[in-house]
VOVEXKE-113572 format. One line per field, with one value per atom (N, C-alpha, C, O, CB): x, y, z; residue in one letter; atom name. Coordinates in steps of 0.2 Angstrom, whole numbers. Atoms other than C-alpha are relative to their C-alpha. Glycine has a CB too. Example, Ala and Ser with C-alpha at 12.3 -4.5 7.8 and 13.67 -1.06 7.14 Angstrom:
BEGIN
east = [4, 62, 4, 9, -5, -4, 68, -4, -1, 2]
north = [-6, -22, 6, 5, 0, -6, -5, 5, 11, 2]
up = [0, 39, 0, 3, 6, -1, 36, 3, 4, -7]
aa = [A, A, A, A, A, S, S, S, S, S]
at = [N, CA, C, O, CB, N, CA, C, O, CB]
***
This chain:
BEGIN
east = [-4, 82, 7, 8, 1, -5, 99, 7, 5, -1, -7, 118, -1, 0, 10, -2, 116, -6, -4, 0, 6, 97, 1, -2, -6, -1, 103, 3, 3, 1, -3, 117, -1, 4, 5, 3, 107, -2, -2, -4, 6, 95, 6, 6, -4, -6, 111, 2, 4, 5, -6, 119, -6, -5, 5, 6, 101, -3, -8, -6, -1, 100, 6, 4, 0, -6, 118, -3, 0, 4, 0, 111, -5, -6, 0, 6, 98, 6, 11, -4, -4, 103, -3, -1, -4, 2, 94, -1, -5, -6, 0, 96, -8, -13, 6, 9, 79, -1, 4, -2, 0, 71, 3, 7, -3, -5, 79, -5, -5, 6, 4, 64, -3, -5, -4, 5, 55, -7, -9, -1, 5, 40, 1, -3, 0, -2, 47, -3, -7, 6, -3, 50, -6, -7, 7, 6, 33, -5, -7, -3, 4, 22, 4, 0, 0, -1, 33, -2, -5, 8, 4, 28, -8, -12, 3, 9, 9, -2, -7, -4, 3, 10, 0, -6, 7, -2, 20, -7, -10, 7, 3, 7, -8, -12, 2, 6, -7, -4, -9, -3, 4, -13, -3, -5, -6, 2, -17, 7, 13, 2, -4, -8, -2, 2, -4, 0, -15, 3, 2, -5, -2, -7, 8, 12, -1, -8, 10, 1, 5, 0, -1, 6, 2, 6, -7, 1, 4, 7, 10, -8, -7, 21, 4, 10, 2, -4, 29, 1, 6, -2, 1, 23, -3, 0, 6, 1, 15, -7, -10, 1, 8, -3, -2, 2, -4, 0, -10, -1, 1, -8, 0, -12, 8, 9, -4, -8, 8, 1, 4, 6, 1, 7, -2, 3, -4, 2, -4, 4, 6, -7, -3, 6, 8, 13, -1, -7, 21, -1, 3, 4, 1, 13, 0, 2, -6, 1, 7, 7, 5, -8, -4, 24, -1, 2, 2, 2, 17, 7, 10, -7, -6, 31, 5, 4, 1, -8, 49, 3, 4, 6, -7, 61, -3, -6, 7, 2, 57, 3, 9, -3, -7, 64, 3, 0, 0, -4, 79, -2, -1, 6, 4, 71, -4, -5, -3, 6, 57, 3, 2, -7, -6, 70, 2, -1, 6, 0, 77, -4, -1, 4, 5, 62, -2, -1, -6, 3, 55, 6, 5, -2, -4, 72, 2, 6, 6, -2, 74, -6, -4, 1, 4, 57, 0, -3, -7, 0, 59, 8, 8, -1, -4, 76, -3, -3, 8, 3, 66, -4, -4, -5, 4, 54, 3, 1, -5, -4, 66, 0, 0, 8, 0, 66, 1, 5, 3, 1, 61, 1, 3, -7, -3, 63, 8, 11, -5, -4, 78, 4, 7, 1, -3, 83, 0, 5, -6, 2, 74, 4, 6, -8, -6, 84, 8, 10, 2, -8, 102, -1, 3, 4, 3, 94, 0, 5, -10, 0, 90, 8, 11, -9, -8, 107, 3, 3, 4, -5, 117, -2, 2, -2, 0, 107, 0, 0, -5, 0, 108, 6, 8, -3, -7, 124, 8, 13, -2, -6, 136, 2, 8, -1, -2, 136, -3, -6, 9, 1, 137, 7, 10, -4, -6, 152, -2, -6, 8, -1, 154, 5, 11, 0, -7, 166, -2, -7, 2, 4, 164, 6, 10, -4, -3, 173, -2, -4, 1, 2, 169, 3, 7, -8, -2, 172, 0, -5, -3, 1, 175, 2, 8, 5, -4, 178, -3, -8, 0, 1, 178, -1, 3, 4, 0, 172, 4, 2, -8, -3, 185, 3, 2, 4, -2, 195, 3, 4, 3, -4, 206, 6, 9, -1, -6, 221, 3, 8, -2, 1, 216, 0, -2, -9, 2, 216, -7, -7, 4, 6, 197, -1, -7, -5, 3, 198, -3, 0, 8, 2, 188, 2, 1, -8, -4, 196, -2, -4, 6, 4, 191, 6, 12, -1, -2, 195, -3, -9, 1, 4, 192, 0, 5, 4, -1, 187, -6, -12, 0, 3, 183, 0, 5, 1, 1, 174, -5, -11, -2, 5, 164, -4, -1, 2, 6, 148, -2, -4, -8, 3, 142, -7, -10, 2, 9, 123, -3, -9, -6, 4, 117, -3, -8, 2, 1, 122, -6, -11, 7, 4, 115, -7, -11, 1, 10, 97, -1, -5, -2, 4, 96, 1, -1, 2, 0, 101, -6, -10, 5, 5, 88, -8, -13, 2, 3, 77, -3, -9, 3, 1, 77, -4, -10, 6, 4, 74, -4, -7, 4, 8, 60, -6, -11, 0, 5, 53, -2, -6, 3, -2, 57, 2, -2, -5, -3, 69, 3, 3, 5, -3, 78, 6, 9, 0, -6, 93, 5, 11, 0, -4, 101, 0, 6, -5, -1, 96, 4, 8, -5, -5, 104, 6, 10, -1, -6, 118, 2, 7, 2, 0, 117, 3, 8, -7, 0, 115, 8, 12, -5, -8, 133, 4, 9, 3, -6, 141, 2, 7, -3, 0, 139, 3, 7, -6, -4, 144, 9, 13, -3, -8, 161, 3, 8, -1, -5, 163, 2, 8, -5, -1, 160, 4, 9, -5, -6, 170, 7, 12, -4, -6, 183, 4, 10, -2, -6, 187, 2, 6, -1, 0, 186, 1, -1, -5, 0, 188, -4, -2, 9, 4, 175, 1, 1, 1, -1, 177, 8, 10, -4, -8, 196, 3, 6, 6, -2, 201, -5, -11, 6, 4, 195, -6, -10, 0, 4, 184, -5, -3, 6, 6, 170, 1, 1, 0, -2, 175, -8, -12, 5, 8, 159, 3, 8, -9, -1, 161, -5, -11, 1, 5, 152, 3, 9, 0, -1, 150, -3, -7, -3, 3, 148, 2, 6, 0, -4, 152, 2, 7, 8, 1, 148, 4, -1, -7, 0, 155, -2, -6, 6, 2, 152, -2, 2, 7, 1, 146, -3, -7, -6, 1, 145, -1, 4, 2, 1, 139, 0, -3, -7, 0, 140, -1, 1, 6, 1, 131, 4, 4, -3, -3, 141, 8, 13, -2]
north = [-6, -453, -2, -8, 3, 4, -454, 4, 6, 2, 3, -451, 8, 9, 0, -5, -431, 0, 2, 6, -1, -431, -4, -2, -1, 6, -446, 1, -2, -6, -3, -438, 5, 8, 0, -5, -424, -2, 1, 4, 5, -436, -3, -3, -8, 2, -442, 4, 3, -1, -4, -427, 3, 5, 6, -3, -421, -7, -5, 4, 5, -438, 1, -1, -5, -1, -434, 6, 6, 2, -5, -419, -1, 4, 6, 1, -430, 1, -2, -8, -1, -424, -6, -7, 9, 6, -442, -6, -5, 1, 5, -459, -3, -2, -4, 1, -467, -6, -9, -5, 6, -480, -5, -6, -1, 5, -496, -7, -9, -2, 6, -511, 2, 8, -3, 0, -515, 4, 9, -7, -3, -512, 7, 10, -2, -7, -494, 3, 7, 1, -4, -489, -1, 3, -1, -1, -495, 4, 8, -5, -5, -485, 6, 11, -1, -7, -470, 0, 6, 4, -2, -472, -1, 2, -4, -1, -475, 7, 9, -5, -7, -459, 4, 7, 4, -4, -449, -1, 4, -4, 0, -456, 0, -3, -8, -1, -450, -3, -2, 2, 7, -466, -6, -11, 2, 4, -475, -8, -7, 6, 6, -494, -1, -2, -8, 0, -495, 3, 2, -1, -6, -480, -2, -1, 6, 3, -490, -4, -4, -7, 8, -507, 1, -2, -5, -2, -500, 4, 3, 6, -3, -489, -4, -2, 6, 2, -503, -7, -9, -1, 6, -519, -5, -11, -2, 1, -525, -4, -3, 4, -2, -532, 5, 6, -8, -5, -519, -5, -2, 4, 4, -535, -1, -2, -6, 3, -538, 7, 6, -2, -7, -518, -1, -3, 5, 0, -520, -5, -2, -1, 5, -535, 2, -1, -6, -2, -526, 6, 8, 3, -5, -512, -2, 2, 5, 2, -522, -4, -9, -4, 4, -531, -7, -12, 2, 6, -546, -4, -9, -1, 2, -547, 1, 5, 2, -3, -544, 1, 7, -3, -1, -547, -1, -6, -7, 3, -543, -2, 0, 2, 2, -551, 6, 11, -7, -4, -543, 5, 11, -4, -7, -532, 3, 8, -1, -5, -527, 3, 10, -3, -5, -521, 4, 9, -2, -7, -511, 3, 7, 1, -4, -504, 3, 9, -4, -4, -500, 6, 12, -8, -8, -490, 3, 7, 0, -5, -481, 4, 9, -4, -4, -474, 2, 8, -5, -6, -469, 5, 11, -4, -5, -461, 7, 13, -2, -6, -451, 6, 11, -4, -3, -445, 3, 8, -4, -2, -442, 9, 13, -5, -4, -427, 6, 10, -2, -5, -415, 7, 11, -1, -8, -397, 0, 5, 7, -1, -402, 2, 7, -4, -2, -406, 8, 12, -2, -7, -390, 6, 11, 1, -6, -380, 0, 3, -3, 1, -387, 2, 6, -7, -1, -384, 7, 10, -3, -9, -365, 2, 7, 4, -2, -363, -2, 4, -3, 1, -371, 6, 9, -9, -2, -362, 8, 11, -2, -7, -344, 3, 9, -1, -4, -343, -4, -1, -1, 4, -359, -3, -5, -6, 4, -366, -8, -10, 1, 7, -385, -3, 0, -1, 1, -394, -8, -13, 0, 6, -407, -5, -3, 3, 3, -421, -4, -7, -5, 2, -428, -4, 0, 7, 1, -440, -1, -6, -4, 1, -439, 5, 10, 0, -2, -434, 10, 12, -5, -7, -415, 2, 2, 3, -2, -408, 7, 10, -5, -8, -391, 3, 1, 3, -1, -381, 10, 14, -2, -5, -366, 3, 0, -3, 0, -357, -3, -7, 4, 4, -363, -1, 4, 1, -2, -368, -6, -8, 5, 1, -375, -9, -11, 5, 6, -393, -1, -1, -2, 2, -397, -7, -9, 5, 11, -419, 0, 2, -7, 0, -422, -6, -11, 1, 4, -433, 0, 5, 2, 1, -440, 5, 5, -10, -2, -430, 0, -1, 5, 0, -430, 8, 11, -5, -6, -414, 2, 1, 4, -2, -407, 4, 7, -1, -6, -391, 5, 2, 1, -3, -379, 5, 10, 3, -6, -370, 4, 2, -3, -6, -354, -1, -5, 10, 4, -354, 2, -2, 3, 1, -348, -7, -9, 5, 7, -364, -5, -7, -4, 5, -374, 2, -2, 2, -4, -364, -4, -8, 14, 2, -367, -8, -11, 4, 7, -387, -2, -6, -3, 1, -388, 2, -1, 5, -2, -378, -4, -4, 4, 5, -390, -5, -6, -2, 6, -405, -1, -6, -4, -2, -399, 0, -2, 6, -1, -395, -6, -6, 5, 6, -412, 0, -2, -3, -3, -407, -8, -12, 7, 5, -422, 0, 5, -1, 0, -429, 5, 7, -7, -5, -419, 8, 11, 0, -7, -402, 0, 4, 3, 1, -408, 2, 7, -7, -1, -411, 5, 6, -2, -4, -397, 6, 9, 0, -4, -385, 0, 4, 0, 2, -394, 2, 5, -6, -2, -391, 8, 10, -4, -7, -374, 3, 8, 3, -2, -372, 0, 4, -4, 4, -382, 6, 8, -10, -6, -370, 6, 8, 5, -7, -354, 1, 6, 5, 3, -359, -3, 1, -7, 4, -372, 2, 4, -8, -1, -370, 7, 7, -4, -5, -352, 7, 13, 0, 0, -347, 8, 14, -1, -6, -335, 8, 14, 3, -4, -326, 3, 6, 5, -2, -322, -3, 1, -6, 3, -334, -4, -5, -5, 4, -344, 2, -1, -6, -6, -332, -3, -2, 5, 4, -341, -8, -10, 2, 6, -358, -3, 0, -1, 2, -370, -9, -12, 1, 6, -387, -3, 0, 0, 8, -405, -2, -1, -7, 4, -415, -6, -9, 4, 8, -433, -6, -5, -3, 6, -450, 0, 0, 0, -2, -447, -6, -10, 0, 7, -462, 2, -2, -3, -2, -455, 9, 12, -1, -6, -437, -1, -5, 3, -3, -431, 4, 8, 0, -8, -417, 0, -5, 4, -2, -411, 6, 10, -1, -8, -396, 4, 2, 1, -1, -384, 2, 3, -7]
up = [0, 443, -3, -5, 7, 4, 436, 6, 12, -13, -4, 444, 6, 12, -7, -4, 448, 4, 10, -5, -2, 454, 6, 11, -5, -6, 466, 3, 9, 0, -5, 473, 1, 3, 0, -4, 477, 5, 11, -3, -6, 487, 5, 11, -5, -4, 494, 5, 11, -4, -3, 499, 5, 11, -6, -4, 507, 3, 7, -5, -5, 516, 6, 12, -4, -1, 522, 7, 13, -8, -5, 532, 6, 9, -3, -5, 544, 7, 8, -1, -8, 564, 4, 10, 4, -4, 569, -5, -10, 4, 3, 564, 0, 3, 5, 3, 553, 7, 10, -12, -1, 563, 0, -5, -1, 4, 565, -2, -8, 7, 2, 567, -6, -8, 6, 4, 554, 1, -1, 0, -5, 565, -1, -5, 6, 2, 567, -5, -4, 0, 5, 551, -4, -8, -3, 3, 545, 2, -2, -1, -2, 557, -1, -2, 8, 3, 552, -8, -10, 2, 5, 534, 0, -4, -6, 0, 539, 2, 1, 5, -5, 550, -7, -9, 7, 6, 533, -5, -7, -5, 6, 522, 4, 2, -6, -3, 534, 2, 3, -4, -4, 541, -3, 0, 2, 6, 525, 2, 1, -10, 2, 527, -9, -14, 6, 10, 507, -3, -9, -4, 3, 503, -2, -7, 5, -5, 513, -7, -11, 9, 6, 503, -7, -10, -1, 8, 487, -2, -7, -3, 2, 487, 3, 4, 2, -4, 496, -7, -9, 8, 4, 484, 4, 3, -2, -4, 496, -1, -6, 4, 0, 504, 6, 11, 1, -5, 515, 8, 13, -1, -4, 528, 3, 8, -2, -3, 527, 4, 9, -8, -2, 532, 6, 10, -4, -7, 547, 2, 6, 1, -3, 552, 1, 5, -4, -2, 552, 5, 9, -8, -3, 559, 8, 13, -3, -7, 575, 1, 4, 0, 0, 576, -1, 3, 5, 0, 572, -4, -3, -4, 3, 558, 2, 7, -5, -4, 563, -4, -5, 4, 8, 548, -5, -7, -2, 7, 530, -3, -2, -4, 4, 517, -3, -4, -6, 0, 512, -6, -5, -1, 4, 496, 2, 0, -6, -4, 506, 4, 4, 4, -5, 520, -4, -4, 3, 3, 506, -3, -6, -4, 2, 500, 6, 7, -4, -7, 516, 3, 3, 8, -2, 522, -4, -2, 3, 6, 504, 3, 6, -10, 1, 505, 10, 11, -4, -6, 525, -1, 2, 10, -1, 521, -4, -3, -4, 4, 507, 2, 0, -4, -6, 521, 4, 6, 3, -6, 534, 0, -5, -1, -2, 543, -4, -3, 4, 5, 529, 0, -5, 0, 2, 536, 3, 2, 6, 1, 540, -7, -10, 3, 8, 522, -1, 0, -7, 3, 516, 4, 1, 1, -4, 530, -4, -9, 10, 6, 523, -6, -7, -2, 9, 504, 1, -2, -4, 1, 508, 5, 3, 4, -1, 518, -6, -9, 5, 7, 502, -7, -11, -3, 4, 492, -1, -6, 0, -3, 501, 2, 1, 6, -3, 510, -2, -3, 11, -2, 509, -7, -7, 6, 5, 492, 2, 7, -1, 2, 485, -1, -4, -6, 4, 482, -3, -2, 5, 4, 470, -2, -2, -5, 0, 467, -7, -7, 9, 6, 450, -6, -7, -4, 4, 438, -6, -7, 1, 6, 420, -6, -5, 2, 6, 403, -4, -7, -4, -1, 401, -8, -9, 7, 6, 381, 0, 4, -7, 2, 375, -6, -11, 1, 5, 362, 1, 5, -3, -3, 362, -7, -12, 6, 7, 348, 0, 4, -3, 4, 335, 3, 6, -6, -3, 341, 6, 6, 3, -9, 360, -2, -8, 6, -1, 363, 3, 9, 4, -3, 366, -2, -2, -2, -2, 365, 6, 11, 0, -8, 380, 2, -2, 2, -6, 393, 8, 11, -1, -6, 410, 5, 5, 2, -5, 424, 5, 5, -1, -7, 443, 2, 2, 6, -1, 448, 7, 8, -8, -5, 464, 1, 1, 4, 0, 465, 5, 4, -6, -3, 476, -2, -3, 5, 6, 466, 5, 10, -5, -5, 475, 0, -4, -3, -1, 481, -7, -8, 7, 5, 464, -5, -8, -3, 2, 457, 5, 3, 1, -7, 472, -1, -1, 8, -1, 472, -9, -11, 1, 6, 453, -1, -6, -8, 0, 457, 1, -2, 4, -3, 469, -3, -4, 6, 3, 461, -6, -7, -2, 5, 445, 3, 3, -3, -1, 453, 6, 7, 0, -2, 463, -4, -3, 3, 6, 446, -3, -8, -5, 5, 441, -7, -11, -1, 4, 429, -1, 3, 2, 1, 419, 2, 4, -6, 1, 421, -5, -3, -1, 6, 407, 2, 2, -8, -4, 414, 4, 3, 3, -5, 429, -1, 1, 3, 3, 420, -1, 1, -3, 4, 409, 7, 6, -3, -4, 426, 3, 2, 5, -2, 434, -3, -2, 1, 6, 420, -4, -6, -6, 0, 417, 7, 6, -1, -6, 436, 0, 2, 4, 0, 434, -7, -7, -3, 7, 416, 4, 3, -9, -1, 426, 4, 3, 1, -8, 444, -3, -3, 5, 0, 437, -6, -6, 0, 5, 419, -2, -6, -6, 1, 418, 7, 6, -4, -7, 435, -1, -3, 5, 0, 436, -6, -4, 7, 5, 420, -1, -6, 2, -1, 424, -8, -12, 9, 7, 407, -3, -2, 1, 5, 394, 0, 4, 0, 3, 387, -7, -12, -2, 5, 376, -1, -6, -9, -2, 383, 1, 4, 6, -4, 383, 3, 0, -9, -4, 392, 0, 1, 7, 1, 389, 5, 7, -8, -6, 404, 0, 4, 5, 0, 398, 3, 8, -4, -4, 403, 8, 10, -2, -6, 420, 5, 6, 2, -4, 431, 5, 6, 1, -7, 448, 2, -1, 3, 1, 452, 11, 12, -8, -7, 473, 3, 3, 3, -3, 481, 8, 11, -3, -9, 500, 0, -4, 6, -2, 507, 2, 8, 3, -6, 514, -3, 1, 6]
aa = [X, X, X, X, X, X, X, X, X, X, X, X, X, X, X, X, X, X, X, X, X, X, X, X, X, X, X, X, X, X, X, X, X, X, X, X, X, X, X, X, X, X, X, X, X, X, X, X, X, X, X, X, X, X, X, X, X, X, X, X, X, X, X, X, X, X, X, X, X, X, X, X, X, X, X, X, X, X, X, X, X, X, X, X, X, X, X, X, X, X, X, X, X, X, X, X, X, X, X, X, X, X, X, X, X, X, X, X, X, X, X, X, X, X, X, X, X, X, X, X, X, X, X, X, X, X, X, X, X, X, X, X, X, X, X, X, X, X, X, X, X, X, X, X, X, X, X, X, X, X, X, X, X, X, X, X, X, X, X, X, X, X, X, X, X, X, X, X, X, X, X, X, X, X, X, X, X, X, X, X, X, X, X, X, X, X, X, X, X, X, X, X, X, X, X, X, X, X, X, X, X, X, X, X, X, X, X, X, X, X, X, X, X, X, X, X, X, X, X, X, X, X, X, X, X, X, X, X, X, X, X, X, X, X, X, X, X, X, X, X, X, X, X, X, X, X, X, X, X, X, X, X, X, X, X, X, X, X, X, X, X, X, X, X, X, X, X, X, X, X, X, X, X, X, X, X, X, X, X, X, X, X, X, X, X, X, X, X, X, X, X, X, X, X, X, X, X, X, X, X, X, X, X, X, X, X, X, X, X, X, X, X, X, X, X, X, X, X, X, X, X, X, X, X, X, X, X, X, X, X, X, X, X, X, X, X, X, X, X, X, X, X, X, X, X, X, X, X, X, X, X, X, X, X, X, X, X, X, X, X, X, X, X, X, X, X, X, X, X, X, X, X, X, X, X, X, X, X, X, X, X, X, X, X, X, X, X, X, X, X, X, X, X, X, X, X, X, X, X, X, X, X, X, X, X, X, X, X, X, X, X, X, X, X, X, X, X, X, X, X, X, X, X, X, X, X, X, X, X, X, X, X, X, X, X, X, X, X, X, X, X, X, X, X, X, X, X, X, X, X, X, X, X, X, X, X, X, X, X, X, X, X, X, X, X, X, X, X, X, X, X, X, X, X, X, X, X, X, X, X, X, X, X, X, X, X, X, X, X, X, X, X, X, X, X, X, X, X, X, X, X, X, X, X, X, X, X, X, X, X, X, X, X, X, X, X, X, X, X, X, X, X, X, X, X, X, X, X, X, X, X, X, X, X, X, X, X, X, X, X, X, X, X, X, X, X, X, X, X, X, X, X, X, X, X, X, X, X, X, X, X, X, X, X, X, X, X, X, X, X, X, X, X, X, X, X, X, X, X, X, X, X, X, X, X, X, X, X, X, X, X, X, X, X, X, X, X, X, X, X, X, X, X, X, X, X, X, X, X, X, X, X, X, X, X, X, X, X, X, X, X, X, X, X, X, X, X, X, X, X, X, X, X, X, X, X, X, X, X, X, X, X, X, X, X, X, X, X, X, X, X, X, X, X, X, X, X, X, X, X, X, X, X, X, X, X, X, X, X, X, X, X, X, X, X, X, X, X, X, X, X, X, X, X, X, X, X, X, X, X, X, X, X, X, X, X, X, X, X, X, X, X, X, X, X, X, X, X, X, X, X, X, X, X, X, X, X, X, X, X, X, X, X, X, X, X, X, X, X, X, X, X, X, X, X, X, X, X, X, X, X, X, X, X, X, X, X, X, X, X, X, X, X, X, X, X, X, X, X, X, X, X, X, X, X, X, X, X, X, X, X, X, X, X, X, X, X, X, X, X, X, X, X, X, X, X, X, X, X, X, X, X, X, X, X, X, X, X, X, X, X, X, X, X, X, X, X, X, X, X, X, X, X, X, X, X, X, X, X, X, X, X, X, X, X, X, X, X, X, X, X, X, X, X, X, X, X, X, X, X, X, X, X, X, X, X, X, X, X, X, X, X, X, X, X, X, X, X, X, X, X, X, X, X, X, X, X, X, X, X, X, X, X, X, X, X, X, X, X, X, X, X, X, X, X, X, X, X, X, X, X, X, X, X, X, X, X, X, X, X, X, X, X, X, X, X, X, X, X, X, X, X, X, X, X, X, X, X, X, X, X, X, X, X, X, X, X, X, X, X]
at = [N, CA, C, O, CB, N, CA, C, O, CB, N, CA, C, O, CB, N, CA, C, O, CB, N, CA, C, O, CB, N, CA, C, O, CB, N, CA, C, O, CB, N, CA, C, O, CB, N, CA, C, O, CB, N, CA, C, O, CB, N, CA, C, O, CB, N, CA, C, O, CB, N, CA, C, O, CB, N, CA, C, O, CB, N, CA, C, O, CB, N, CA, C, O, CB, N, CA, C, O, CB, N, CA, C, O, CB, N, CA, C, O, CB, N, CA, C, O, CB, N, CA, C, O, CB, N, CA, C, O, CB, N, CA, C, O, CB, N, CA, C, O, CB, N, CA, C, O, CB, N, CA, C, O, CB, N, CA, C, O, CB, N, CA, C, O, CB, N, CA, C, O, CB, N, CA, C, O, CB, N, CA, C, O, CB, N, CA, C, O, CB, N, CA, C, O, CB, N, CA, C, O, CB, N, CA, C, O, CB, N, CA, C, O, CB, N, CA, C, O, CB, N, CA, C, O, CB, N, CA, C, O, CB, N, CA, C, O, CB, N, CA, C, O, CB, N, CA, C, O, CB, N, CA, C, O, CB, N, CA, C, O, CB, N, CA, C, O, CB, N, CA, C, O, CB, N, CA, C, O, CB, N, CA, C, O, CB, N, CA, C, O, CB, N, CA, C, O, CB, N, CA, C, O, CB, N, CA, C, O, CB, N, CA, C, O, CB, N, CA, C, O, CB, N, CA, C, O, CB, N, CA, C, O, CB, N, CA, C, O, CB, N, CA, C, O, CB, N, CA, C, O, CB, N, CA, C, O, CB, N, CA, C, O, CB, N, CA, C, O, CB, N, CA, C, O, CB, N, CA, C, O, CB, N, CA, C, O, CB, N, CA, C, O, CB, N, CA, C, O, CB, N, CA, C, O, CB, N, CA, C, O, CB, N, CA, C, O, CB, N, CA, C, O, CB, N, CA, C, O, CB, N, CA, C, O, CB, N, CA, C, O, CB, N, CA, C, O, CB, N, CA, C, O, CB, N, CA, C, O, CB, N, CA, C, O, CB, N, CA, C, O, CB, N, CA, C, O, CB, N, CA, C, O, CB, N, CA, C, O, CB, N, CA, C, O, CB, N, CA, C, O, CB, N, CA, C, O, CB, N, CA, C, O, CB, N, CA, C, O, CB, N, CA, C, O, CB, N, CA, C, O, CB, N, CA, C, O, CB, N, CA, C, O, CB, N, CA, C, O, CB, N, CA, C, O, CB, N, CA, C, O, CB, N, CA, C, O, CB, N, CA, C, O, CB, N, CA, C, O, CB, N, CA, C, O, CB, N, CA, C, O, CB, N, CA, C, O, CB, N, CA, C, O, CB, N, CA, C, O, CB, N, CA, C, O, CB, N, CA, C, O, CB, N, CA, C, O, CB, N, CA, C, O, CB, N, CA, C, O, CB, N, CA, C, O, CB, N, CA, C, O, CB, N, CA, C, O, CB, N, CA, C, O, CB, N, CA, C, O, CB, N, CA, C, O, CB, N, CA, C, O, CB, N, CA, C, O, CB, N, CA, C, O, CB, N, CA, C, O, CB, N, CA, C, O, CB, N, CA, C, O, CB, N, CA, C, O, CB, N, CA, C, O, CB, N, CA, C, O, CB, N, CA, C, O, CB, N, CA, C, O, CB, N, CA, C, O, CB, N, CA, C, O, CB, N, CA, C, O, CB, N, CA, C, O, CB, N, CA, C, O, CB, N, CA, C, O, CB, N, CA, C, O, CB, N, CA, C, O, CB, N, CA, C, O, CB, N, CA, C, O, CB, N, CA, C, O, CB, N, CA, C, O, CB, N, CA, C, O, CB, N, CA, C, O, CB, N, CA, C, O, CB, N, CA, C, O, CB, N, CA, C, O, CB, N, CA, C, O, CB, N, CA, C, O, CB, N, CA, C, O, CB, N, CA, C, O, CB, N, CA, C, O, CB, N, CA, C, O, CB, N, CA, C, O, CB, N, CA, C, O, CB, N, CA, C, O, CB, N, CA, C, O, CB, N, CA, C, O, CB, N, CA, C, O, CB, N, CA, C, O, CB, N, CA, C, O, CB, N, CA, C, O, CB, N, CA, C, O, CB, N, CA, C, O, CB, N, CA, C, O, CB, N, CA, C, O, CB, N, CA, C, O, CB, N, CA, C, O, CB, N, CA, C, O, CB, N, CA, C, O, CB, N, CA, C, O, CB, N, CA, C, O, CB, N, CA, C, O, CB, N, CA, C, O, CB, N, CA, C, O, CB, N, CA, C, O, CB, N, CA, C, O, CB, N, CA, C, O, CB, N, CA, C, O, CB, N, CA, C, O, CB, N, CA, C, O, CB, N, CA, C, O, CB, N, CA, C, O, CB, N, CA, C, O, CB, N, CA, C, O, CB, N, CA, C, O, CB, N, CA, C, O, CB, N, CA, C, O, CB, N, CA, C, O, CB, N, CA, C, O, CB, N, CA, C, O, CB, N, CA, C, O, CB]
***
């Protein structure tokens, strides 16, 4: 995935009401449960052998080494408590909005006249849930990075630089050079 698609994942990790497992042990038995009982199902999304799997599963192991610990807790945050997500996703998407917090390069194509060199700005913005549902929406569909972008960015034209139609009036907004991009539900 690329900056927007992962701080969506972010910001929908952000809304777990309970902390993931902590042992090793733990947190493999909950991806064997997720993945229906399968340890080869584990190994094979883990990099694994299905033996290092049962051995984690029966506590035989304790500490993995330090990449397999981050593989093993990337892929239970991924799983983590799911209708939660989906609850916060359809409130953001329904009632509360998204906000955004985003550094990157903003130019414009606008009449003649206007200053449109694009230049980095920090801009902090709150998109109403239509935005949010068609964020969500996209990358459910597995939409690229670019759409993603594409969707933010049109949000930030119609909210930020046009404040809802009030001004700039056939203003269109590039949203490149991303350095950082953040979202919270809510």
């Amino acid at each position: 995935m690329g900056i927007i698609g992962d701080s969506l994942e972010k910001a929908a990790e952000a809304t777990a009401t309970r902390p993931i497992p902590k042992s090793a042990g733990a947190q493999m038995r909950y991806l064997v449960k997720q993945l229906k009982g399968s340890t080869r199902a584990v190994a094979q999304l883990l990099g694994v052998s299905q033996r290092t799997v049962e051995r984690y599963v029966k506590d035989q192991i304790r500490r993995p080494r330090r990449e397999l610990a981050a593989r093993i807790e990337r892929e239970v945050r991924k799983r983590w408590q799911p209708r939660v997500r989906q609850q916060a996703q359809q409130r953001a998407a329904q009632r509360t909005g998204i906000t955004i917090e985003t550094r990157a390069r903003f130019g414009f194509t606008a009449a003649p006249g206007t200053t449109d060199d694009g230049r980095i700005r920090l801009i902090t913005q709150h998109l109403p849930p239509p935005y949010a549902a068609r964020l969500f929406d996209a990358q459910s569909a597995g939409a690229t990075e670019q759409q993603l972008q594409d969707i933010a960015a049109e949000g930030l034209q119609e909210i930020y630089f046009k404040d809802r139609g009030r001004r700039a009036d056939g203003l269109t907004v590039e949203f490149t050079d991303i350095d950082y991009a953040e979202f919270d539900f809510g």
